[in-house]
C-alpha positions, 0 to 999 in steps of 0.5 A: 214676785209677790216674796220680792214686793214683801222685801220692799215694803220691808226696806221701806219701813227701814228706810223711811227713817234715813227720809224723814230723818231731817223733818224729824230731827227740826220738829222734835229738837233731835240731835244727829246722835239721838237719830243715829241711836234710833237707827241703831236700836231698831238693828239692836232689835233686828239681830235679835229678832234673827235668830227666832227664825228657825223657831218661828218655821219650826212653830208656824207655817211659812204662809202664816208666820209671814202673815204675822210679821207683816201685820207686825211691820205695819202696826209699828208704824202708827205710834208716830203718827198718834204721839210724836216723841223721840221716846215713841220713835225709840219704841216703835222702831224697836218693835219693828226691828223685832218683827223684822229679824225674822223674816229674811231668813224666812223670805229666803227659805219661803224662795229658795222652796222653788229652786235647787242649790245651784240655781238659788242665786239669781232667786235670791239677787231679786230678793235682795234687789227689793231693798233697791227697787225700795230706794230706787221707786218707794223713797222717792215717792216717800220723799214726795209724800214728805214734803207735800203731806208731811212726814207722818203721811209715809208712815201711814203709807206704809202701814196700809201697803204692809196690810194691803200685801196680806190679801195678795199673799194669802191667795197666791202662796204655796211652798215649792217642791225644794221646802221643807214640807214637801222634802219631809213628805217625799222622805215620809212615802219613801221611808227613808230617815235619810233623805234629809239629814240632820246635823249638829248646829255647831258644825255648822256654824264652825264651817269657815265659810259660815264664819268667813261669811258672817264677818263680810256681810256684818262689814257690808251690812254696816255699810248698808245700815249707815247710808240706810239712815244717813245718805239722804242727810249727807246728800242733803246737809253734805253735799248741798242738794235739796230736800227733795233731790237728796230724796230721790237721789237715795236711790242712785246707789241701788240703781248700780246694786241692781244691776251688779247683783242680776248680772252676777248672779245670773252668770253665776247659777248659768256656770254652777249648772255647768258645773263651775266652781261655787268656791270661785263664784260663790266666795271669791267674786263677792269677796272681790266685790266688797273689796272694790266697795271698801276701796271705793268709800275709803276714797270718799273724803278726798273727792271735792265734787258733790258730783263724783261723790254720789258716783262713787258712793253709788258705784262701791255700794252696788258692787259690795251688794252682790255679797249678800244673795251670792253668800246666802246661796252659799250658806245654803249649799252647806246645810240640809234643807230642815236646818235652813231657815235656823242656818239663815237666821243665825247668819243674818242675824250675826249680819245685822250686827254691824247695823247695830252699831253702824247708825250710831256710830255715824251720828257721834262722827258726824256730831264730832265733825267740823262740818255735817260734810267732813263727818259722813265722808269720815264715817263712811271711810271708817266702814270701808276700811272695815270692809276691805279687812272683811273682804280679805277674810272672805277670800280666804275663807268662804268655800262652800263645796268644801264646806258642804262635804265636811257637813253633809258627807 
């Protein structure tokens, strides 16, 4: 649990962005692209910071590599607060993107040490589910720390829980009995050199489920990264809610994540012990559901009602969610245990791509748009018909049973 508070402090730091998005563009004078930008810079950053991780597992134990990163994510924090300038804002959340590469691939490695292959997807559905419970719990609380101390107060908040959850963490951890140590070990008193292979990074990397896999979560992560930054200003300036409604409403969406990513995730590690097909559960039930979110925003601009908006949005968003902890499960099914952490990082860093140009691109549109309303509706198909092309692909291609044989036999 202490790996699932991390995450939310992680997807609170990117998220308080989207809060204060507004308060910053009337204090600073900034422009829906200035702010677009900046949300795109961070992830700039981010995927970069990605692919550092296996070095950084290779370098440092996962206790004090974890460590690091999180006194990083707070440290980042603090420039706003001291000298607010666009100039600043652009800086610091390029540093944290750099701080943040990292660490899901080292979250998920530091998780997946206390579970087999097969039962990593339910495991993983509570780390991603720290950027819901983030949305659901932390941005409405940021949004009423926002409009009654002002929005230099949630970075401050922020910073203390990054360098509160150091203490918790360093009394409580330990690697499970499926790290990388502790197999490295148990190879070591058996001597045995192959117990834990190790193969070319290229064959893993050509696998179609790697590659089929990539292109789905940078459609989705797009996604994620547009309504990151936006969906409380689209709320807001969009649909006509309130400052504070469209605050609390952020977390609409990730109620239904939530829910879509423990149901499926549980059912599937209780079929994969039975042993059901990860080739269905692992490639074709995300596949599907990151067609039905692509489907759903598609159908965004032709919704009239404020209302049925918000549930669409937030309907096609948990269903799209569950890609990310079934596809990670998977990727880490087609790898050997040494190699996992380098696996993840280049593959979530291939994902943060699309949050990389997604913020961005959602600002132009909205900037080009005859109403802030018409532009997000627009944005937001854009990458829903980004997603349903992806979804097809990973239908296609994701099979990790076949995959795992073309790299570990």
């Amino acid at each position: 649990m202490i790996l699932v508070v991390l995450y939310v402090i992680n997807w609170g730091d990117k998220a308080v962005l989207g809060l204060v998005a507004r308060p910053l563009a009337e204090d600073l004078g900034l422009s829906a692209s200035q702010i677009g930008l900046v949300g795109s810079a961070f992830f700039l950053t981010f995927t970069v910071g990605g692919f550092f991780a296996g070095l950084l597992n290779k370098w440092m134990t996962l206790r004090w590599v974890i460590v690091l990163l999180s006194l990083a994510w707070a440290a980042t924090m603090l420039p706003m607060v001291v000298v607010a300038s666009f100039a600043v804002l652009l800086l610091s959340r390029l540093a944290l993107g750099l701080a943040e590469g990292p660490s899901s691939a080292l979250v998920h490695t530091a998780i997946y040490s206390w579970h087999p292959p097969e039962k990593r997807g339910l495991p993983g559905a509570w780390i991603t589910s720290g950027a819901s419970i983030a949305k659901i719990a932390v941005a409405p609380a940021l949004a009423v720390v926002i409009v009654n101390w002002g929005w230099r107060a949630a970075f401050i908040t922020l910073a203390v829980a990054g360098v509160a959850w150091c203490g918790l963490w360093l009394v409580t951890w330990k690697e499970g009995p499926y790290g990388e140590r502790r197999e490295s070990s148990a190879a070591t008193s058996e001597h045995s050199d192959e117990a834990q292979p190790r193969v070319p990074w290229t064959k893993i990397f050509r696998t179609p489920s790697f590659l089929g896999g990539a292109v789905a979560v940078f459609a989705m992560y797009a996604l994620v990264s547009s309504v990151l930054t936006w969906l409380p200003s689209y709320f807001e300036v969009g649909l006509g809610y309130s400052r504070l409604q469209a605050g609390t409403m952020f977390g609409f969406p990730s109620i239904a994540s939530m829910a879509a990513l423990f149901l499926s995730t549980s059912i599937s590690d209780r079929l994969l012990s039975r042993g059901a097909s990860s080739r269905v559960l692992r490639g074709v039930v995300p596949g599907v559901g990151l067609l039905i979110c692509g489907l759903a925003m598609v159908a965004l601009p032709v919704i009239g009602a404020p209302a049925i908006a918000v549930l669409v949005v937030s309907l096609g968003y948990g269903m799209g969610a569950i890609i990310f902890p079934l596809f990670n499960a998977a990727i880490s099914q087609i790898c050997p245990p040494k190699q996992l952490a380098g696996t993840l990082g280049v593959f979530l860093a291939l994902m943060s791509v699309g949050g990389l140009i997604a913020p961005y691109l959602t600002g132009v549109i909205v900037d080009a748009a005859t109403s802030p309303a018409a532009g997000y509706a627009s944005a937001f198909q854009v990458f829903g018909i980004t997603a349903v092309v992806a979804s097809v692909i990973a239908l296609v291609t994701v099979n990790p049973e076949r995959d795992a044989r073309r790299v570990l036999g």
